[in-house]
C-alpha positions in Angstrom: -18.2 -22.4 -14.7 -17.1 -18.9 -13.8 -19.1 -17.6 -10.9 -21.3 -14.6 -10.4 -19.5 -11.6 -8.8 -21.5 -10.2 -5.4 -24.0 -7.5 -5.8 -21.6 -4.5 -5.0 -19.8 -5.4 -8.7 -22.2 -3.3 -10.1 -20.5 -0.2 -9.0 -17.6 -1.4 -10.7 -16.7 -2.3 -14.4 -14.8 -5.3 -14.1 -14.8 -7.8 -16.1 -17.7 -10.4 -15.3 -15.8 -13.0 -17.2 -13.1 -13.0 -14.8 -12.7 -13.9 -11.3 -10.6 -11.2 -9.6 -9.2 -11.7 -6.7 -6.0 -9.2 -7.4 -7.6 -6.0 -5.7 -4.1 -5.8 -3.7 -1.7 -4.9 -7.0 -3.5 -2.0 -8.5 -6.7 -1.2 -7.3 -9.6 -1.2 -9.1 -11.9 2.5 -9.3 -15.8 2.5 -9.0 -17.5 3.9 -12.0 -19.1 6.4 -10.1 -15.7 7.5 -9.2 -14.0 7.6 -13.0 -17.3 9.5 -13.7 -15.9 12.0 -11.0 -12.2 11.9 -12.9 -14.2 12.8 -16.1 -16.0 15.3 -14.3 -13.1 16.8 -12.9 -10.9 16.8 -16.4 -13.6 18.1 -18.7 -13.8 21.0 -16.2 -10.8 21.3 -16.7 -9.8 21.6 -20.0 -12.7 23.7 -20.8 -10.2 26.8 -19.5 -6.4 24.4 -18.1 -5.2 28.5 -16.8 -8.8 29.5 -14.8 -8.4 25.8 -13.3 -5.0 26.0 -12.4 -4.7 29.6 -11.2 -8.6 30.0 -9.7 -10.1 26.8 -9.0 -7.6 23.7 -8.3 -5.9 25.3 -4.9 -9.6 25.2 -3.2 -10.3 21.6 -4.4 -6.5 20.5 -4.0 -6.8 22.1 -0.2 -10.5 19.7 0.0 -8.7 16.6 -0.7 -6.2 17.4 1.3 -8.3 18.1 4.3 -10.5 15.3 3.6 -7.6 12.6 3.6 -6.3 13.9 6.4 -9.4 13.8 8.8 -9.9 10.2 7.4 -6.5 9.3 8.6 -6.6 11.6 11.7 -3.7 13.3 10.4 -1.9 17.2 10.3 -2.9 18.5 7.3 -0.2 20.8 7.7 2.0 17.4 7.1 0.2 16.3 4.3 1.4 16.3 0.9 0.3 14.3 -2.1 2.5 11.8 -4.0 2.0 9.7 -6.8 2.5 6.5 -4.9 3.7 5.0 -1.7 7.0 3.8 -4.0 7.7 8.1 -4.8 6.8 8.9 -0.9 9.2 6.2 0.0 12.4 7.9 -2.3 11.2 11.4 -1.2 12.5 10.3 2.3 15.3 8.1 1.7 16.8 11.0 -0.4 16.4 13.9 1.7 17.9 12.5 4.1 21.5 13.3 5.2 23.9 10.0 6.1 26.8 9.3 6.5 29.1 6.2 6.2 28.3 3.8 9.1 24.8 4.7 9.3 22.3 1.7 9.2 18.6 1.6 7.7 16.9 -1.4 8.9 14.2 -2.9 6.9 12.2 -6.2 7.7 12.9 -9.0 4.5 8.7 -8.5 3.8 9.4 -5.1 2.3 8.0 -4.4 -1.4 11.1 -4.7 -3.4 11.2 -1.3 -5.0 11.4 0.3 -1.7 14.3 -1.7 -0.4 15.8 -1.3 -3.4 15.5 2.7 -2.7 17.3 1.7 0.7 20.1 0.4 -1.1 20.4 3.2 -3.4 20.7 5.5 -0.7 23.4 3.7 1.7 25.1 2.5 -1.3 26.3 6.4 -2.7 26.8 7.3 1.1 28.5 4.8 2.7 25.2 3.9 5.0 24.3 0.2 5.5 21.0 -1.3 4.7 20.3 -4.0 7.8 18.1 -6.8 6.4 16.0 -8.2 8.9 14.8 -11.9 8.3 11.3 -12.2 9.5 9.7 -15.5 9.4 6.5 -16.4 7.7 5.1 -18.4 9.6 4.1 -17.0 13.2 2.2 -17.9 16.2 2.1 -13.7 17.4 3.5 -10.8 17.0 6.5 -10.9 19.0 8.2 -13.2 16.4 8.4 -9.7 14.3 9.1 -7.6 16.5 11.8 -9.1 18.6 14.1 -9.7 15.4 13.5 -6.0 14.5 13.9 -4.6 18.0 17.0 -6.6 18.4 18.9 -5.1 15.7 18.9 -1.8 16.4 22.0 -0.2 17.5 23.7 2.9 18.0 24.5 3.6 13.9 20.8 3.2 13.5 19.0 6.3 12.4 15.8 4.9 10.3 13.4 2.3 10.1 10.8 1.1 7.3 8.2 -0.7 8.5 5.4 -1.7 6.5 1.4 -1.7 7.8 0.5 -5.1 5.3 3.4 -6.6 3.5 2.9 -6.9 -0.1 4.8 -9.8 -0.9 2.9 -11.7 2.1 0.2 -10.5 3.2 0.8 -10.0 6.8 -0.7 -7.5 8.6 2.7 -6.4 10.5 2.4 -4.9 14.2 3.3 -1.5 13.0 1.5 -0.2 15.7 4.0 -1.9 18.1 7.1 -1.3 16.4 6.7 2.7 15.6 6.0 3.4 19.5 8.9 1.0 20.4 11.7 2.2 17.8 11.0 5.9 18.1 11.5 5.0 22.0 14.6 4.4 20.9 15.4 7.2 18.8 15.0 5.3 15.7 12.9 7.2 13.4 10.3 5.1 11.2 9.3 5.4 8.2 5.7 3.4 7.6 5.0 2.0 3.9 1.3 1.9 4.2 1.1 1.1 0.6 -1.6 -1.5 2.1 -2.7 1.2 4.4 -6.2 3.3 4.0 -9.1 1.3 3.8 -7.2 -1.9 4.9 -6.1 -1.3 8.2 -7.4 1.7 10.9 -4.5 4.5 11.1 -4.9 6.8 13.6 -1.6 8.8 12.1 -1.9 11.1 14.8 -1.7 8.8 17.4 1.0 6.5 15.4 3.0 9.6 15.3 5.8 8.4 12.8 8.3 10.7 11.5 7.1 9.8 7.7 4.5 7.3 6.7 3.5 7.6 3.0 0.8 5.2 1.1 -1.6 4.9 -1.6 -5.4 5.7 -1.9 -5.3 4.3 -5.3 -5.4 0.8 -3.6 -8.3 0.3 -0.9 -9.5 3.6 -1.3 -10.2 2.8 -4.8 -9.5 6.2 -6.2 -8.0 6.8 -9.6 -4.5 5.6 -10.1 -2.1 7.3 -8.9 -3.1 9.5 -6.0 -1.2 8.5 -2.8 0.2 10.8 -0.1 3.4 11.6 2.1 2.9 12.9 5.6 5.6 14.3 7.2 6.0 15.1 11.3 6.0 18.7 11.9 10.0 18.1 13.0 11.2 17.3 10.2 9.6 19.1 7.7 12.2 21.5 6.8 14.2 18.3 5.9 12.6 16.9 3.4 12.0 18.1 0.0 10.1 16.9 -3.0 12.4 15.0 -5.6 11.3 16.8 -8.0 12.5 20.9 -6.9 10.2 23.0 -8.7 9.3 26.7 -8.7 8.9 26.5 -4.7 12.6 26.0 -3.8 13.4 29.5 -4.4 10.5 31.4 -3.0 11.0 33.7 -0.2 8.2 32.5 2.3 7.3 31.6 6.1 8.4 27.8 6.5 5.3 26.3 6.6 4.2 28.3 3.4 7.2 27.5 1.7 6.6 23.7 2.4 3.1 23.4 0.9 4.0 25.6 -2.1 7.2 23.4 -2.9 5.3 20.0 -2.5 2.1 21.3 -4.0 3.1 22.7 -6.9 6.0 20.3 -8.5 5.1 21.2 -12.4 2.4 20.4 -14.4 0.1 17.6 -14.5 -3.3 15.8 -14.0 -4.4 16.2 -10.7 -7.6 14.5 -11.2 -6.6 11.2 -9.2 -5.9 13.4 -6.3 -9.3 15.6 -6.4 -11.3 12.4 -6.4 -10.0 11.2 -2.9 -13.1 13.3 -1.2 -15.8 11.9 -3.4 -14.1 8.3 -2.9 -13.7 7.8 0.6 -17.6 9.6 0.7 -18.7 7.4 -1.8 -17.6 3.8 -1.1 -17.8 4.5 2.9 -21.8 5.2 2.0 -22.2 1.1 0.3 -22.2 -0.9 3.7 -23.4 -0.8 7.0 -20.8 0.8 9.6 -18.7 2.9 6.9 -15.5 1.7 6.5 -14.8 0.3 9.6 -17.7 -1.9 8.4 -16.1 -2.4 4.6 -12.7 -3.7 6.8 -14.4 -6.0 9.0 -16.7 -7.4 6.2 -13.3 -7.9 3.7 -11.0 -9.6 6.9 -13.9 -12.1 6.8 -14.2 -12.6 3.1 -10.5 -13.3 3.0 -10.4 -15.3 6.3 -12.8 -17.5 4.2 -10.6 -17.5 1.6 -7.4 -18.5 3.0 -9.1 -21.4 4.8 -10.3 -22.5 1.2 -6.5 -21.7 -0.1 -5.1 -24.0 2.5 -7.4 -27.1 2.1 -6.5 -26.9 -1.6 -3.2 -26.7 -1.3 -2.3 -29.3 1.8 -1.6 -26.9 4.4 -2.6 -24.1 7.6 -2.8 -21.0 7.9 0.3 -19.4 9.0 -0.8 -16.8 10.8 -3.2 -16.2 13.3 -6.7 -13.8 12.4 -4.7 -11.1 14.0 -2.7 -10.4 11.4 -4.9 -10.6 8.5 -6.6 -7.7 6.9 -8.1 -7.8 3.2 -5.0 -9.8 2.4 -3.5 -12.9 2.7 -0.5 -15.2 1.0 -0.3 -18.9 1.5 2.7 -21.1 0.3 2.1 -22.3 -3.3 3.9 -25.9 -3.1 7.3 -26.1 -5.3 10.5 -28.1 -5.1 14.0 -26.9 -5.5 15.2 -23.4 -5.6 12.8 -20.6 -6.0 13.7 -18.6 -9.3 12.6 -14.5 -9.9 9.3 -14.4 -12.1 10.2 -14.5 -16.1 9.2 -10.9 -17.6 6.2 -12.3 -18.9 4.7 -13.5 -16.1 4.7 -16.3 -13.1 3.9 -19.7 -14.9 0.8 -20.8 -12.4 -0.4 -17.3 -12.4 -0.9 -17.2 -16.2 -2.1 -20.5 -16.2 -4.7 -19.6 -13.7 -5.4 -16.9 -15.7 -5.4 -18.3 -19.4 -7.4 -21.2 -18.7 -9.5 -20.5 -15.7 -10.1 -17.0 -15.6 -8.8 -16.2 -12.2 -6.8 -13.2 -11.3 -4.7 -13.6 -8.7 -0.5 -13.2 -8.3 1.5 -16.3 -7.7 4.5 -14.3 -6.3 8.3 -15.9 -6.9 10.6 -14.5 -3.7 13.9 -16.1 -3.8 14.3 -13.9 -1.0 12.7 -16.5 1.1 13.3 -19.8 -1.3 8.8 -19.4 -1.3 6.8 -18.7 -4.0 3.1 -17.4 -2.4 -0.2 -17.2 -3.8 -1.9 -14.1 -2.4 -5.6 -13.1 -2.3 -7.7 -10.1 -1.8 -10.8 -9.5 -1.0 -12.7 -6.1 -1.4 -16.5 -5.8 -1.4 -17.5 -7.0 -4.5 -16.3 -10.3 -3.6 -17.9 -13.6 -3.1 -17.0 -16.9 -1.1 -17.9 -18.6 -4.3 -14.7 -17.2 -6.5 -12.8 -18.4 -3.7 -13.8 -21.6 -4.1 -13.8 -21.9 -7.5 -10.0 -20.8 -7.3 -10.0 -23.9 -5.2 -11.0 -26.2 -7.1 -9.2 -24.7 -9.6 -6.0 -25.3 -7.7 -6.9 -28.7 -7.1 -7.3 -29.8 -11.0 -4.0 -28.1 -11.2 -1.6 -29.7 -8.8 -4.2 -32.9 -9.3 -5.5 -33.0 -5.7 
């Protein structure tokens, strides 16, 4: 029998006929929130030119403010993207390299982003330097001496992620920004998995370029993520898309909001509800979102002890690196194929006959396929273990 979802679902209008444990892929938005969206949309299309001309540079300069004080960050660095994938490419193709150069990026990356890397150094003559990072870990040093240790003279960037997607970690990003910029290695953070999963103090991170969603954790409307960019190397980097802004005769700074602000027309509805979102949800529980963080590590250290006794094994990493994430190995013999187009066979069984969402991920990268949990504050201890005992009928445990 399907469980009950916690009390908090009610802001939300999930499904209550299925157990979803997935908040990591996409996000899921509050209704209050998509009421917002409306809100913002109806007003408007009631007049698109009075909007655009009068009314959306105010409310785009809000949310823009707003993010930034919630991530301790330059406004003046700010820009909005439409996810952490697009702030990714907006980097990697600024940038000037030349043959010989090296981009290192840990084997945990998302693959759309590495595969960005590849596009880059492959048209320029750059090398992408593939770090293998192991799973399992005791602490953090087994990252960050692999990472550390590759770095050489050629070696001009770094992307580092804040919580792998693939697996789950919580990677010592902290550690590795202060320690690679040390060495003149710039870093680029993916905090796809960053705002409202882990604290980021960008300010004191002080990356060159860390971009990352708010459609995620934040739970605002699909895509609404943001690039921030270190006031050094602003004037080298430009939005992929060159708009009306590349021409215009302005001071630099000007000249940099205008070209990243205004790239053509769309909705910028997702973007507009970032105030209202991190207000919003940060109002539900005790402690704001420092207390929604602490109260989600928990659910999913819950989880993941409940994953492991289903499926025969431990956790393979310690607390420290868990956030509102986690991956455990999902058993499997022989050699570790991509996922089919239509889907990863266990993860559509578990969700055509049990009703639980949750991504079985295929990584032939490391031989692994991982089952991967999320927790946000609608969720219970009781969907984790009915994915448990789910798991067991299964694999017939």
């Amino acid at each position: 029998m399907i469980p009950e979802k916690g009390p908090l679902a009610r802001l939300w209008g999930l499904d209550p006929n299925t157990v979803f444990l997935n908040h990591g892929s996409f996000g899921a938005s509050p209704l209050a929130v998509r009421e917002e969206q409306d809100r913002i949309r109806n007003e408007m299309e009631e007049d698109p030119v009075y909007f655009v001309e009068r009314r959306m540079k105010n409310l785009w300069e809000e949310s823009i403010f707003e993010l930034s004080r919630f991530l301790n960050a330059d406004p003046e660095g700010m820009v909005f993207v439409t996810n952490a994938t697009m702030g990714v490419n907006t980097v990697l193709r600024s940038l000037k390299l030349s043959p010989g150069d090296e981009i290192i990026v840990p084997d945990h990356a998302y693959q759309a982003c590495k595969n960005a890397i590849d596009f880059v150094t492959g048209r320029t003559g750059a090398r992408t330097v593939i770090i293998q990072v192991p799973f399992r870990v005791d602490d953090d040093s087994e990252i960050i001496e692999p990472i550390l240790s590759a770095v050489t003279s050629r070696t001009v960037l770094a992307m580092i992620d804040t919580v792998s997607s693939p697996t789950g970690i919580r990677m010592p990003f902290e550690k590795l920004v202060y320690q690679l910029q040390n060495r003149g290695v710039d870093v680029l953070v993916d905090a796809a998995h960053g705002p409202g999963i882990v604290p980021l103090d960008i300010t004191k991170l002080n990356p060159a370029y860390i971009t990352g969603n708010c459609h995620k954790w934040l739970c605002t409307p699909k895509g609404s993520a943001f690039l921030h960019i270190r006031e050094d190397k602003r004037t080298e980097i430009c939005p992929l898309n060159i708009g009306h802004g590349y021409s215009s005769d302005l001071p630099v700074a000007e000249k940099f909001r205008f070209e990243f602000d205004w790239s053509g027309t769309r909705d910028p509805s997702p973007w507009l509800c970032i105030p209202f979102s991190i207000g919003y949800l940060g109002s539900q529980i005790k402690g704001g979102w420092e207390g929604i963080m602490t109260k989600n590590k928990e659910m999913i250290l819950q989880g993941r002890e409940l994953l492991c006794e289903a499926l025969g094994t431990t956790p393979p990493t310690p607390d420290s690196m868990i956030s509102s994430m986690s991956s455990v190995e999902f058993p499997w013999e022989g050699e570790v194929p991509p996922s089919p187009p239509d889907g990863e066979p266990t993860h559509n069984l578990l969700y055509d006959e049990y009703r639980i969402q949750v991504p079985v991920i295929s990584w032939p990268v490391h031989n692994t396929k991982y089952i991967r949990i999320s927790a946000h504050i609608y969720n219970t201890k009781e969907e984790f273990e009915y994915l448990s005992e789910s798991l067991k009928s299964i694999l017939g445990s």
